[in-house]
HTML snippet that shows the backbone in 3Dmol.js (N, CA, C, O; Angstrom):
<script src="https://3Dmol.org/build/3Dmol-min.js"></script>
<div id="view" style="width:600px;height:400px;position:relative"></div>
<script>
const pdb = `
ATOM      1  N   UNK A   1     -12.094   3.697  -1.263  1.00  0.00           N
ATOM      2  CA  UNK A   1     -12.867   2.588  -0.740  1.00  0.00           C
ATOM      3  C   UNK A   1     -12.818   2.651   0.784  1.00  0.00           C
ATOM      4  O   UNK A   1     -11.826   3.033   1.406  1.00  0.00           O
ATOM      5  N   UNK A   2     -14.094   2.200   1.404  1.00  0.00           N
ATOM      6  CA  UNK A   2     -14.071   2.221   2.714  1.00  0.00           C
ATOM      7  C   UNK A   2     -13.083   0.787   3.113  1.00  0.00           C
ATOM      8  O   UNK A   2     -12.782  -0.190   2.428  1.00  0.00           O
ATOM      9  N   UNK A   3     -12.663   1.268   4.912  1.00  0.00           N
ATOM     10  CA  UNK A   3     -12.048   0.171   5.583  1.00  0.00           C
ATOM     11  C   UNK A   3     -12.565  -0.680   5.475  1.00  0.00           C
ATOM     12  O   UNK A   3     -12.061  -1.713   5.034  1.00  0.00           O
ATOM     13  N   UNK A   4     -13.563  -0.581   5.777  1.00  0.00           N
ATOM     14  CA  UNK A   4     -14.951  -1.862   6.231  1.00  0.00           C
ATOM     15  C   UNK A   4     -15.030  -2.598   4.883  1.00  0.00           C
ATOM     16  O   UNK A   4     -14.700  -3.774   5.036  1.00  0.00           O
ATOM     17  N   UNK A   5     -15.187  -2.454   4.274  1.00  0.00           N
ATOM     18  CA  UNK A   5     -15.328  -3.011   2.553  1.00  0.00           C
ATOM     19  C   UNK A   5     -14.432  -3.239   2.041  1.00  0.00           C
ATOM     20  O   UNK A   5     -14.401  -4.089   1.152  1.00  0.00           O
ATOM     21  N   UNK A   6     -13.268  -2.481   2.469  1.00  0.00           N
ATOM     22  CA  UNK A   6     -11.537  -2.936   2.126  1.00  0.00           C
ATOM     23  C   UNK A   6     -11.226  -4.061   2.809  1.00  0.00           C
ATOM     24  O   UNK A   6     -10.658  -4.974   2.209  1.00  0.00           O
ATOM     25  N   UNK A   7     -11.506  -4.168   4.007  1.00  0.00           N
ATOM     26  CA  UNK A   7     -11.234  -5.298   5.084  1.00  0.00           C
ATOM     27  C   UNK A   7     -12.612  -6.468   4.778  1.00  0.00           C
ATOM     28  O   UNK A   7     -12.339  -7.472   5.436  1.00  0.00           O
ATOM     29  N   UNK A   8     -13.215  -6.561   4.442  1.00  0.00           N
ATOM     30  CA  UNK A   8     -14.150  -7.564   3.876  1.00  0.00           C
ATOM     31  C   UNK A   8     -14.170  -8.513   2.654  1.00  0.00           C
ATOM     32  O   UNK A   8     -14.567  -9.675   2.569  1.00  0.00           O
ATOM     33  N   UNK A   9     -13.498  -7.492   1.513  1.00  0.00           N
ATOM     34  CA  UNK A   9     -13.337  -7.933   0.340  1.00  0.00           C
ATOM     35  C   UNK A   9     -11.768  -8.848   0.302  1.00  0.00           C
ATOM     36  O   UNK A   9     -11.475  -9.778  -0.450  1.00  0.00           O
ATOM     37  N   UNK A  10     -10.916  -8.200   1.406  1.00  0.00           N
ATOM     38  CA  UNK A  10      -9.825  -9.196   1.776  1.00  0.00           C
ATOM     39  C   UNK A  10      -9.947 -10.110   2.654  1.00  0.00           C
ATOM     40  O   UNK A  10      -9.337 -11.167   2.493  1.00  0.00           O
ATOM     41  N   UNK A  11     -10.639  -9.936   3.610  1.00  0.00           N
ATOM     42  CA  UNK A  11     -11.037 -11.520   3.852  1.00  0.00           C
ATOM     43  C   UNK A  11     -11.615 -12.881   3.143  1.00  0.00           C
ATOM     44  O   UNK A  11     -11.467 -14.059   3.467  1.00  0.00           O
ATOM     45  N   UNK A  12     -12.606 -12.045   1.630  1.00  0.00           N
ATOM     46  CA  UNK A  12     -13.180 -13.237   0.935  1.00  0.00           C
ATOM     47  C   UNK A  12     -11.893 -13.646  -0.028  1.00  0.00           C
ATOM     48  O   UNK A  12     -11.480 -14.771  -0.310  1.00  0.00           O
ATOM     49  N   UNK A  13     -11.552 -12.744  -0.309  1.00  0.00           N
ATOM     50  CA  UNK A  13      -9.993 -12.905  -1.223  1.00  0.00           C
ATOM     51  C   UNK A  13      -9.206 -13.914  -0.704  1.00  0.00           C
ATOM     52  O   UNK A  13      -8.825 -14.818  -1.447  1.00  0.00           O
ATOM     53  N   UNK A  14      -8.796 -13.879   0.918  1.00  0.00           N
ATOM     54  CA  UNK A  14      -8.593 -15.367   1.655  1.00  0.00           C
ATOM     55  C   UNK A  14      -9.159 -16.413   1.670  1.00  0.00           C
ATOM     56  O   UNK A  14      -8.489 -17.444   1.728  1.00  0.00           O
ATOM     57  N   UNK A  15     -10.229 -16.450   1.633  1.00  0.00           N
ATOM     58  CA  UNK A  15     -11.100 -17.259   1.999  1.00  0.00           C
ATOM     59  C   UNK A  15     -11.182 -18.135   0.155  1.00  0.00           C
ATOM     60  O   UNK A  15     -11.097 -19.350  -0.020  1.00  0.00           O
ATOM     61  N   UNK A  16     -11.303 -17.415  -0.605  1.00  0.00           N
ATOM     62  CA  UNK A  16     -11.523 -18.032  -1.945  1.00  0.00           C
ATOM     63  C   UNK A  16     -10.004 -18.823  -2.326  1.00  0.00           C
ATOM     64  O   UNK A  16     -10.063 -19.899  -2.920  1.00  0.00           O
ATOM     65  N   UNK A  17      -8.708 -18.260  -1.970  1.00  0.00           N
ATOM     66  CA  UNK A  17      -7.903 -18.691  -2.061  1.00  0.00           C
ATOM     67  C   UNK A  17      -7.153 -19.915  -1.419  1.00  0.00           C
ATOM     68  O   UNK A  17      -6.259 -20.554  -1.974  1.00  0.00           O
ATOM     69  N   UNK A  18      -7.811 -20.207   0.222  1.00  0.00           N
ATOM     70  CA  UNK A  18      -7.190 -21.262   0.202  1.00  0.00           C
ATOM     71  C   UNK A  18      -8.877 -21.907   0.043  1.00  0.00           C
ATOM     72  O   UNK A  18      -8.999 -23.028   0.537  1.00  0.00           O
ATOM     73  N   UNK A  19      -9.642 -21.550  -0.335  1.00  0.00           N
ATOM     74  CA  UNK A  19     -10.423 -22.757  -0.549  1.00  0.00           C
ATOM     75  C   UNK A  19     -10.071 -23.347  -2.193  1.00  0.00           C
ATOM     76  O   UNK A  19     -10.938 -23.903  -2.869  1.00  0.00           O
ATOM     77  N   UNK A  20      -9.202 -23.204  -2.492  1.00  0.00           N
ATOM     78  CA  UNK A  20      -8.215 -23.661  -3.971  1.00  0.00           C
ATOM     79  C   UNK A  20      -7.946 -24.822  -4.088  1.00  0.00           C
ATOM     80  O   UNK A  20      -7.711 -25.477  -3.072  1.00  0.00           O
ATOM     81  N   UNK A  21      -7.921 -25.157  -4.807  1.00  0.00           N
ATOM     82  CA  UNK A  21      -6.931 -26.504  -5.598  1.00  0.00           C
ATOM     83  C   UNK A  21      -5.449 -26.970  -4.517  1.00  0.00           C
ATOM     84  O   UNK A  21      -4.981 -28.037  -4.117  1.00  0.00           O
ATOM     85  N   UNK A  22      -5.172 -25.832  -4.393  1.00  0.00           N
ATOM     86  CA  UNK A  22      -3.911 -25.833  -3.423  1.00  0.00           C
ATOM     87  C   UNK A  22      -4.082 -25.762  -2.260  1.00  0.00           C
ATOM     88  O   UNK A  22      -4.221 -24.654  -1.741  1.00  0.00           O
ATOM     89  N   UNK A  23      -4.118 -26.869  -1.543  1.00  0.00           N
ATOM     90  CA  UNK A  23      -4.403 -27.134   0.543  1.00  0.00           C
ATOM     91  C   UNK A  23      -3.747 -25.954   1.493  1.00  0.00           C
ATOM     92  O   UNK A  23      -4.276 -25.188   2.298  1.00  0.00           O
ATOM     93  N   UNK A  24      -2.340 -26.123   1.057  1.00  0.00           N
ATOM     94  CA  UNK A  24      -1.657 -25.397   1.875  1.00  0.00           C
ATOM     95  C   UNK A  24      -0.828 -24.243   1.089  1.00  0.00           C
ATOM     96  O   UNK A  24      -0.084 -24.411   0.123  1.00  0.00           O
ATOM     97  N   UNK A  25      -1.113 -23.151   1.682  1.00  0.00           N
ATOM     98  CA  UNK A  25      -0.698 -21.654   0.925  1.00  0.00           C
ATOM     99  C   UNK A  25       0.632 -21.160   1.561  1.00  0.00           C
ATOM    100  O   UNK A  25       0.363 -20.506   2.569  1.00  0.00           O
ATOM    101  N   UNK A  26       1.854 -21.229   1.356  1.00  0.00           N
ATOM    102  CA  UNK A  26       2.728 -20.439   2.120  1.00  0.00           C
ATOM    103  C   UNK A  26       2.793 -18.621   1.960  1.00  0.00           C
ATOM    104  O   UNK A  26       2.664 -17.919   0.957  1.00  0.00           O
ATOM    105  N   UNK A  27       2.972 -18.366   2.970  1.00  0.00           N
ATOM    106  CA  UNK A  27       2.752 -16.949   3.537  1.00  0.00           C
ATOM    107  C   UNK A  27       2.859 -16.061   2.153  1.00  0.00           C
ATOM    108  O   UNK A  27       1.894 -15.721   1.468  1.00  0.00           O
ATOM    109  N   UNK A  28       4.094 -15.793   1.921  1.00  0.00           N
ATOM    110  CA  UNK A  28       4.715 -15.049   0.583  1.00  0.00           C
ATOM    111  C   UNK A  28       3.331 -15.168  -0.427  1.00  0.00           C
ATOM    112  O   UNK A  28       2.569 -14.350  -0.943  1.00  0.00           O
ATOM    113  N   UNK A  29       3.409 -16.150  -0.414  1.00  0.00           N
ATOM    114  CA  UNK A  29       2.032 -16.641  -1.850  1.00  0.00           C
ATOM    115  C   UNK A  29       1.076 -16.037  -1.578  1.00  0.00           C
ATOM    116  O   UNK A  29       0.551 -15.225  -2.340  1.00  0.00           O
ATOM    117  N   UNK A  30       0.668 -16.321  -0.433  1.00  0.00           N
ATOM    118  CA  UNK A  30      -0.636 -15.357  -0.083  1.00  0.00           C
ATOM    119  C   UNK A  30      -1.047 -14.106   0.211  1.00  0.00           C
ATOM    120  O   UNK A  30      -2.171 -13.608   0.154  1.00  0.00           O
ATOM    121  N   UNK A  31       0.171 -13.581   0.588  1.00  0.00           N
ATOM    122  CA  UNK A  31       0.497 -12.323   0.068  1.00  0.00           C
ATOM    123  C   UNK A  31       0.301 -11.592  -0.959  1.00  0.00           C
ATOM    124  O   UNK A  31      -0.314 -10.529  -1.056  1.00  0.00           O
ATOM    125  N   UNK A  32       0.921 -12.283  -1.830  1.00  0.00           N
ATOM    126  CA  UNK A  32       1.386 -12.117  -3.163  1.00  0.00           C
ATOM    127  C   UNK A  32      -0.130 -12.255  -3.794  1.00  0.00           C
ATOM    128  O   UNK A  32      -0.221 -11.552  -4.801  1.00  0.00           O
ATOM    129  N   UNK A  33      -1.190 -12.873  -3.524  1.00  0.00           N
ATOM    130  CA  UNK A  33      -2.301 -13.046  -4.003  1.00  0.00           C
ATOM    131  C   UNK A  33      -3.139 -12.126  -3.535  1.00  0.00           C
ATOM    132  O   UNK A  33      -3.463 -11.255  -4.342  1.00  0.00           O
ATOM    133  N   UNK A  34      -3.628 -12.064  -2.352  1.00  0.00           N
ATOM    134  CA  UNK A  34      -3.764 -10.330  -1.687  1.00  0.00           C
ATOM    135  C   UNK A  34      -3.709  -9.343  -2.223  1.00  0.00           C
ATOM    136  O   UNK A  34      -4.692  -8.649  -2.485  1.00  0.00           O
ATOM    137  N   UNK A  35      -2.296  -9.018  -2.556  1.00  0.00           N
ATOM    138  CA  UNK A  35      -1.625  -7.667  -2.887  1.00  0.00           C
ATOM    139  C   UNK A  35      -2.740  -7.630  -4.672  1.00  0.00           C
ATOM    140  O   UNK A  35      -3.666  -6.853  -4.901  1.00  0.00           O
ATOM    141  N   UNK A  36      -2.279  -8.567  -5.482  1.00  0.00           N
ATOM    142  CA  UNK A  36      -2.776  -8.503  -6.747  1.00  0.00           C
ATOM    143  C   UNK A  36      -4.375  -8.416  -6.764  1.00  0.00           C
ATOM    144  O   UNK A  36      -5.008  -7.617  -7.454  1.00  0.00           O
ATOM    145  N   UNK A  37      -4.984  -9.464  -5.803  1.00  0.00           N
ATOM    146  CA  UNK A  37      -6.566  -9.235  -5.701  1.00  0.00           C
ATOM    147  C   UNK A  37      -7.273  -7.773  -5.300  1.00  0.00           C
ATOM    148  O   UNK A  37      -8.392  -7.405  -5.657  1.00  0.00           O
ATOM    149  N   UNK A  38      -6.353  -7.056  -4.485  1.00  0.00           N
ATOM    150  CA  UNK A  38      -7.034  -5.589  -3.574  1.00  0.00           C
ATOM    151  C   UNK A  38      -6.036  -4.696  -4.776  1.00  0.00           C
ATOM    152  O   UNK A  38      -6.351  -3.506  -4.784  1.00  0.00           O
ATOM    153  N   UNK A  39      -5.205  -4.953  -5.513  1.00  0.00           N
ATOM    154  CA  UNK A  39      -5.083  -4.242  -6.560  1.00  0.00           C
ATOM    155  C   UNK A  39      -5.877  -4.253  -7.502  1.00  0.00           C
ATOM    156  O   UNK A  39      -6.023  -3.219  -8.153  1.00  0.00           O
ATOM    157  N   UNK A  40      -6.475  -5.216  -7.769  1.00  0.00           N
ATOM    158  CA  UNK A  40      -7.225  -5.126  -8.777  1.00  0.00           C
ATOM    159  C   UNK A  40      -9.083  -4.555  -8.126  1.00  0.00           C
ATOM    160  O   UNK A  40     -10.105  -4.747  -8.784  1.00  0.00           O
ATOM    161  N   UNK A  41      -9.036  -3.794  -6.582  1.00  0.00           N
ATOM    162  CA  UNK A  41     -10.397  -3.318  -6.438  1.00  0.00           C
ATOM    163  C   UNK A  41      -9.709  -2.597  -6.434  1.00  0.00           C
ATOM    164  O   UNK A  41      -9.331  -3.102  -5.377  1.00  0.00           O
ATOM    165  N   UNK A  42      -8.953  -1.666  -6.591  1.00  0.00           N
ATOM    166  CA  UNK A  42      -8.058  -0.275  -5.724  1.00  0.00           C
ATOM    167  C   UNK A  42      -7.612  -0.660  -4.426  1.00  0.00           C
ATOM    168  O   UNK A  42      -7.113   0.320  -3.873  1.00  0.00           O
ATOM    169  N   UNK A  43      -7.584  -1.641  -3.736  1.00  0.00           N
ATOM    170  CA  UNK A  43      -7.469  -1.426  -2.192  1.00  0.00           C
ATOM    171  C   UNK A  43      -5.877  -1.534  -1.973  1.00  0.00           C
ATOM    172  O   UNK A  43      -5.052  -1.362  -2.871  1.00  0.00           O
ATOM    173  N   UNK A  44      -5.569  -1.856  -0.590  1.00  0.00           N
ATOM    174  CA  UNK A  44      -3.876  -1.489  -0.695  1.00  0.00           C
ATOM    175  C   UNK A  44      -3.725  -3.423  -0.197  1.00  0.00           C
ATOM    176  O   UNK A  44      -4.420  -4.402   0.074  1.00  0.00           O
ATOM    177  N   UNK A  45      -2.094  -2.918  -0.369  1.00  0.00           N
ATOM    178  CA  UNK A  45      -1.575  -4.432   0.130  1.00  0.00           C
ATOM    179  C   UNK A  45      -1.813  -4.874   1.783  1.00  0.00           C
ATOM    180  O   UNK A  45      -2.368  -4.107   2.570  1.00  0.00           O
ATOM    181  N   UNK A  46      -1.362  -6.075   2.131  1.00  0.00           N
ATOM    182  CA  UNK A  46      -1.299  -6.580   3.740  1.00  0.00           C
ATOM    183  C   UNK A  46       0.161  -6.819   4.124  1.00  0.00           C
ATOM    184  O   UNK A  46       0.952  -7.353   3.348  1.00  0.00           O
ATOM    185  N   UNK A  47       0.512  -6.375   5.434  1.00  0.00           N
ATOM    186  CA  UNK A  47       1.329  -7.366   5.945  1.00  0.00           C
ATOM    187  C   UNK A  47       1.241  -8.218   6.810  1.00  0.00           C
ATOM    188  O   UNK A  47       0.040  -8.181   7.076  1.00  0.00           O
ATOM    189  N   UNK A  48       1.704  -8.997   7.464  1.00  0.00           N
ATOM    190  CA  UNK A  48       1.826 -10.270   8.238  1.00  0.00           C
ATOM    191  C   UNK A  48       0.796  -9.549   9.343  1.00  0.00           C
ATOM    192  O   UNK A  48      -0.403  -9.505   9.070  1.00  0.00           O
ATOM    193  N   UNK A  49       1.097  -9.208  10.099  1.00  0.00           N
ATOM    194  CA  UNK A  49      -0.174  -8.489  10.720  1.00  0.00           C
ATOM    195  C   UNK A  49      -1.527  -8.225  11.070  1.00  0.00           C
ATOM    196  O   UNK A  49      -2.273  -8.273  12.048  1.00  0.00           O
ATOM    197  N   UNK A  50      -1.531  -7.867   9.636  1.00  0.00           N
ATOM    198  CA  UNK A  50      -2.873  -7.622   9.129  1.00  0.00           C
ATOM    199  C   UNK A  50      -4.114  -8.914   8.690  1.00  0.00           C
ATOM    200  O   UNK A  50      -5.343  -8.983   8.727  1.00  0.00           O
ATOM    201  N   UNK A  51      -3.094  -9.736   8.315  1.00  0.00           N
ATOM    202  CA  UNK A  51      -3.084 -11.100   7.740  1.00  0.00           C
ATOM    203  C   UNK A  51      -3.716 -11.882   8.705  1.00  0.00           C
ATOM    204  O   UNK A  51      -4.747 -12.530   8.521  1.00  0.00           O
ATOM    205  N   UNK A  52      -2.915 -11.789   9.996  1.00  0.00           N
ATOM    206  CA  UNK A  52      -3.299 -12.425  11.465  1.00  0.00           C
ATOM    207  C   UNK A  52      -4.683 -11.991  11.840  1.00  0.00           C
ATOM    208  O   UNK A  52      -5.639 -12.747  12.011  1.00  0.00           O
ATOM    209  N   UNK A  53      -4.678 -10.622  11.954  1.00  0.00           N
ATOM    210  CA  UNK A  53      -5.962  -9.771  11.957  1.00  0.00           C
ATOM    211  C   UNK A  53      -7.498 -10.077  11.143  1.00  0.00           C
ATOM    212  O   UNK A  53      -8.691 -10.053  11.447  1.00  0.00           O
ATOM    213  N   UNK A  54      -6.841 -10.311  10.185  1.00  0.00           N
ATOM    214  CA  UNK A  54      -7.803 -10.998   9.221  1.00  0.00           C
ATOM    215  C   UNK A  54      -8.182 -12.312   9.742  1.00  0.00           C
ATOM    216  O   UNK A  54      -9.343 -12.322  10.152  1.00  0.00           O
ATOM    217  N   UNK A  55      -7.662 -13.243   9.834  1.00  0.00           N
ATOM    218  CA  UNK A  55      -8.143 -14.580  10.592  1.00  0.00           C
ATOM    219  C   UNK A  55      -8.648 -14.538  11.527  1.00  0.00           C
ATOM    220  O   UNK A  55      -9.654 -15.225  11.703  1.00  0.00           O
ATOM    221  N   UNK A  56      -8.199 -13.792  12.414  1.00  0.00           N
ATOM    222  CA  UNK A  56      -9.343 -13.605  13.560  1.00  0.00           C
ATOM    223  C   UNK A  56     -10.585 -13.160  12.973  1.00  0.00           C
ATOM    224  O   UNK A  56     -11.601 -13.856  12.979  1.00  0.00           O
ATOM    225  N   UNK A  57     -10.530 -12.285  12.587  1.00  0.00           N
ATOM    226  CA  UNK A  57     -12.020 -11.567  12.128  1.00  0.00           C
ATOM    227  C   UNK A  57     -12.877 -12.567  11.486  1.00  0.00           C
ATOM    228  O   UNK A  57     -14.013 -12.851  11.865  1.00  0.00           O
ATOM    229  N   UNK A  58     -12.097 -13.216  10.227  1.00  0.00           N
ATOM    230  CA  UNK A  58     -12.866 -14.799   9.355  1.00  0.00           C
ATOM    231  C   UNK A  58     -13.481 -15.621  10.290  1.00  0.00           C
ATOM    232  O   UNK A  58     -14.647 -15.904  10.016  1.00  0.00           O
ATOM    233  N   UNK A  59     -12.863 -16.253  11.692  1.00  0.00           N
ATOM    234  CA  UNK A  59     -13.124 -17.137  12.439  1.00  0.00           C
ATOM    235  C   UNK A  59     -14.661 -16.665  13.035  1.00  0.00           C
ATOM    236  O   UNK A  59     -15.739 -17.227  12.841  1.00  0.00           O
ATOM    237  N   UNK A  60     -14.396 -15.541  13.760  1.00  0.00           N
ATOM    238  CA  UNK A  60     -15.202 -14.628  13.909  1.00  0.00           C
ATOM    239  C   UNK A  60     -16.659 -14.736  13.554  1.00  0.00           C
ATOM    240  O   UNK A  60     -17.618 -15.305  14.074  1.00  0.00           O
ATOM    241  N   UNK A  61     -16.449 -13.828  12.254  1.00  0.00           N
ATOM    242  CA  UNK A  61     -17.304 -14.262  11.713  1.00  0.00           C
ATOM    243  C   UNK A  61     -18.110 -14.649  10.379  1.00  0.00           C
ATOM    244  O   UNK A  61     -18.969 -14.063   9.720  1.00  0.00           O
ATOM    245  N   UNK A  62     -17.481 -15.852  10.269  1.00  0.00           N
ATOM    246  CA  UNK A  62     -17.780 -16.905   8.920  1.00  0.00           C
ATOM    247  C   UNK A  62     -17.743 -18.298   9.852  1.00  0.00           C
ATOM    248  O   UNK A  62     -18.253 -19.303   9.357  1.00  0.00           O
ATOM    249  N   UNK A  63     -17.237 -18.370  10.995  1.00  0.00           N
ATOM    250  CA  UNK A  63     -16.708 -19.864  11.729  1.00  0.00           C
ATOM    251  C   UNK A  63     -15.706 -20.494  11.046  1.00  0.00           C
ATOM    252  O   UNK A  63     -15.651 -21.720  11.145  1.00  0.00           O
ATOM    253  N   UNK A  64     -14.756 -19.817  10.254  1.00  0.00           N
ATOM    254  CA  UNK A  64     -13.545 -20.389   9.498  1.00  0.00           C
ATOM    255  C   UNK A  64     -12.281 -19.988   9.716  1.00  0.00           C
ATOM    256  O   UNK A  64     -11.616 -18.955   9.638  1.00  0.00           O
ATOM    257  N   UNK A  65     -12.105 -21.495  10.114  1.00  0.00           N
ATOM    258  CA  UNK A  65     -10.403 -21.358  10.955  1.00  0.00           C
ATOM    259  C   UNK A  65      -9.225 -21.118  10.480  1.00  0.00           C
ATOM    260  O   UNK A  65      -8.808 -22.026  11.199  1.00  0.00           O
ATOM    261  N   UNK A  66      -8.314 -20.768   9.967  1.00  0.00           N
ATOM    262  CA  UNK A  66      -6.936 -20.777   9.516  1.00  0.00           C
ATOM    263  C   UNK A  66      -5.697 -21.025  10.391  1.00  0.00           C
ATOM    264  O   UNK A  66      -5.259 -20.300  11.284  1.00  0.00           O
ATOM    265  N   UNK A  67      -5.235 -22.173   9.958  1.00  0.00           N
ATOM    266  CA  UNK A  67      -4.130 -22.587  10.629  1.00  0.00           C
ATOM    267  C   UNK A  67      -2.839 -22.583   9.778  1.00  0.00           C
ATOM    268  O   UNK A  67      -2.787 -22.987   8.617  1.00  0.00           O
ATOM    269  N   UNK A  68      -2.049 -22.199  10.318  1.00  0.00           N
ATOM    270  CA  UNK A  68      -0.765 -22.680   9.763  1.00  0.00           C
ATOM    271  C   UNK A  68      -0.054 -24.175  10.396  1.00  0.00           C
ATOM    272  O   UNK A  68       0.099 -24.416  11.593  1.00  0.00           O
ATOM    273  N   UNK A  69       0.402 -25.275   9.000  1.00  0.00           N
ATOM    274  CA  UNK A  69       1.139 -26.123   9.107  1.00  0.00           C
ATOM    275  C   UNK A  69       2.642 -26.012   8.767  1.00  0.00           C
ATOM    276  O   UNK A  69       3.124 -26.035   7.635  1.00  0.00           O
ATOM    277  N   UNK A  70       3.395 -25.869  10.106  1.00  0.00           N
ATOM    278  CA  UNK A  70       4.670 -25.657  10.047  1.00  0.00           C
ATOM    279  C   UNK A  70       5.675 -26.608   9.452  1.00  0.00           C
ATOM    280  O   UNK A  70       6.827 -26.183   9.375  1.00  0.00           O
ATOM    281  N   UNK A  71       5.327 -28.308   8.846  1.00  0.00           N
ATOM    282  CA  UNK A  71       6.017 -29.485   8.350  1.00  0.00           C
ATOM    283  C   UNK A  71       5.411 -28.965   7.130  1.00  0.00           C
ATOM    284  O   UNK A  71       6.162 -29.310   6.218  1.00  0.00           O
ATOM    285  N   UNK A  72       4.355 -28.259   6.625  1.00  0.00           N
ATOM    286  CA  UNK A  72       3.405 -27.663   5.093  1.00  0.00           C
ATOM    287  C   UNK A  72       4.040 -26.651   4.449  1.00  0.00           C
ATOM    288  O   UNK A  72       4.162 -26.295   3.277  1.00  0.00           O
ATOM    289  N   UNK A  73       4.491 -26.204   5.730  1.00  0.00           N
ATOM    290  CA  UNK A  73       5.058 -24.312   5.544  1.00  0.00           C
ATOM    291  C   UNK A  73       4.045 -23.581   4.777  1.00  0.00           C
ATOM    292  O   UNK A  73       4.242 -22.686   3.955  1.00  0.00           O
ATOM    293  N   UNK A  74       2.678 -24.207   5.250  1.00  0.00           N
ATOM    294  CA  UNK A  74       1.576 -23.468   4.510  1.00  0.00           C
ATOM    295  C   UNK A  74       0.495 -23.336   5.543  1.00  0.00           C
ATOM    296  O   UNK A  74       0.300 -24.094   6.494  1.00  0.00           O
ATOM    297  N   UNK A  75      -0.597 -21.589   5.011  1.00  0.00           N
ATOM    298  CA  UNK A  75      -1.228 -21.376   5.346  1.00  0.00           C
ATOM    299  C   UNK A  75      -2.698 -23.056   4.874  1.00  0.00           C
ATOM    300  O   UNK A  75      -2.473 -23.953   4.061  1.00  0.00           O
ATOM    301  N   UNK A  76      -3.890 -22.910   5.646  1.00  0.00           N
ATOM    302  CA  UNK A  76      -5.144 -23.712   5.169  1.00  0.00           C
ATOM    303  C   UNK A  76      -6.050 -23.479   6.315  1.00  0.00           C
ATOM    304  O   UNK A  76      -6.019 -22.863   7.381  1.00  0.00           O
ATOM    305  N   UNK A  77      -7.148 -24.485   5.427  1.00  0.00           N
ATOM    306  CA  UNK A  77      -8.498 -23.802   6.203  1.00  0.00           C
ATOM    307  C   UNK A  77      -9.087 -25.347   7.067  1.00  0.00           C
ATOM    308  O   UNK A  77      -9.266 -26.361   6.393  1.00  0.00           O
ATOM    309  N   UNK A  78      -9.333 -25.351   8.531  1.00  0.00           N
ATOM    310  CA  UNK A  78      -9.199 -26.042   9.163  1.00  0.00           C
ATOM    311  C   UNK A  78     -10.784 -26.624   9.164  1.00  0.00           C
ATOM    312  O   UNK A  78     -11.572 -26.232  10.024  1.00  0.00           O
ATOM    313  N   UNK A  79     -11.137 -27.484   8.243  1.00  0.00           N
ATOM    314  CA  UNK A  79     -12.203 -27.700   8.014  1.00  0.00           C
ATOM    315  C   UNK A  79     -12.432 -28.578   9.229  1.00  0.00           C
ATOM    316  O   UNK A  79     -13.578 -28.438   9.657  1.00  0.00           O
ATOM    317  N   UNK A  80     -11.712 -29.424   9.904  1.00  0.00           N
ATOM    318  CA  UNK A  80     -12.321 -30.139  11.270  1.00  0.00           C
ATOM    319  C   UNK A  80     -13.500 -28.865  12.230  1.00  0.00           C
ATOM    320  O   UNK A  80     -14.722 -28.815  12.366  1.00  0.00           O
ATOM    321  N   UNK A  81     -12.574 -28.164  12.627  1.00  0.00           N
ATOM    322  CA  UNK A  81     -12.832 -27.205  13.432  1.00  0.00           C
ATOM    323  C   UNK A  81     -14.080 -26.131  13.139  1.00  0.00           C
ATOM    324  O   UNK A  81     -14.753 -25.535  13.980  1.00  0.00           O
ATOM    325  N   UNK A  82     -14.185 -26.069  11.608  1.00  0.00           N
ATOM    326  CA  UNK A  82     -15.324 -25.112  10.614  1.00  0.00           C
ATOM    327  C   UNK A  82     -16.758 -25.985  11.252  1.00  0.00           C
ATOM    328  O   UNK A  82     -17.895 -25.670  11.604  1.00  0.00           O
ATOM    329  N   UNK A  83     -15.988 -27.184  11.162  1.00  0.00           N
ATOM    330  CA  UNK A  83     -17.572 -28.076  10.996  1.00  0.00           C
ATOM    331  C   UNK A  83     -18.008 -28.063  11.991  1.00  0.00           C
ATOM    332  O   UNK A  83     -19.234 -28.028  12.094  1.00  0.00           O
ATOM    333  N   UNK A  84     -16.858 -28.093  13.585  1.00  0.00           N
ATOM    334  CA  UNK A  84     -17.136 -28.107  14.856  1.00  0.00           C
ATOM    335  C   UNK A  84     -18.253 -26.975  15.473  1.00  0.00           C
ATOM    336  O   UNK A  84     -19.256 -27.067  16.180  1.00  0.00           O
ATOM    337  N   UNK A  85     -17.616 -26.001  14.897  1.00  0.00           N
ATOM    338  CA  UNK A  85     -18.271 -24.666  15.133  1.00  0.00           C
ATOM    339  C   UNK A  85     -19.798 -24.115  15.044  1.00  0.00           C
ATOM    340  O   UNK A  85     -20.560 -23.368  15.659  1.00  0.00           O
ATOM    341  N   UNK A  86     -19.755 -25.323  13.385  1.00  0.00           N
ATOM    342  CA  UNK A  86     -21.133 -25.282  12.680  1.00  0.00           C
ATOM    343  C   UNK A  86     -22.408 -26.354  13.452  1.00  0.00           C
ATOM    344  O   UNK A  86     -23.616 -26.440  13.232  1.00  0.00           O
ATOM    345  N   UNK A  87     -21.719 -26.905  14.191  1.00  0.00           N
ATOM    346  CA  UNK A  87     -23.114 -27.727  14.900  1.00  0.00           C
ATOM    347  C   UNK A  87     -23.236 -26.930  16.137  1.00  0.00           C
ATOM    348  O   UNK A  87     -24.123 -27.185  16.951  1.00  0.00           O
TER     349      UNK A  87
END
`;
const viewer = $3Dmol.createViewer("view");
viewer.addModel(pdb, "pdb");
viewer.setStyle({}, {cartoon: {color: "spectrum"}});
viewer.zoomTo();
viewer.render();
</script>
């Protein structure tokens, strides 16, 4: 699989995940959801890094923010700021 399509299909993989049932995602978890989602295209796992990398790129370009809440100890998607972007 290409980068470009490897790195795309894990960004929606983020993106579908914290748009979940569950607000706030802690790191490990999302990981852990990653790793199993790009396993199941062939693609490889992330680390913390990459992860960061990825949010930039989402913000980028989708206009969708990811913040971490450190009192949450979870990753989420900063819908104030999505909407800001969008007007």
């Amino acid at each position: 699989m290409g980068r470009k399509l490897e790195g795309l299909q894990r960004m929606l993989v983020i993106i579908n995940r914290l748009r979940g049932p569950q607000q706030y995602v802690p790191r490990e978890e999302l990981e852990n959801y990653i790793a199993c989602r790009m396993e199941e295209r062939d693609g490889s796992s992330v680390d913390l890094r990459t992860l960061q990398r990825d949010f930039n790129e989402i913000e980028e370009l989708f206009g969708i923010r990811i913040c971490f809440d450190k009192q949450r100890k979870g990753y989420f998607i900063n819908e104030e700021d999505s909407l800001k972007q969008e007007q």
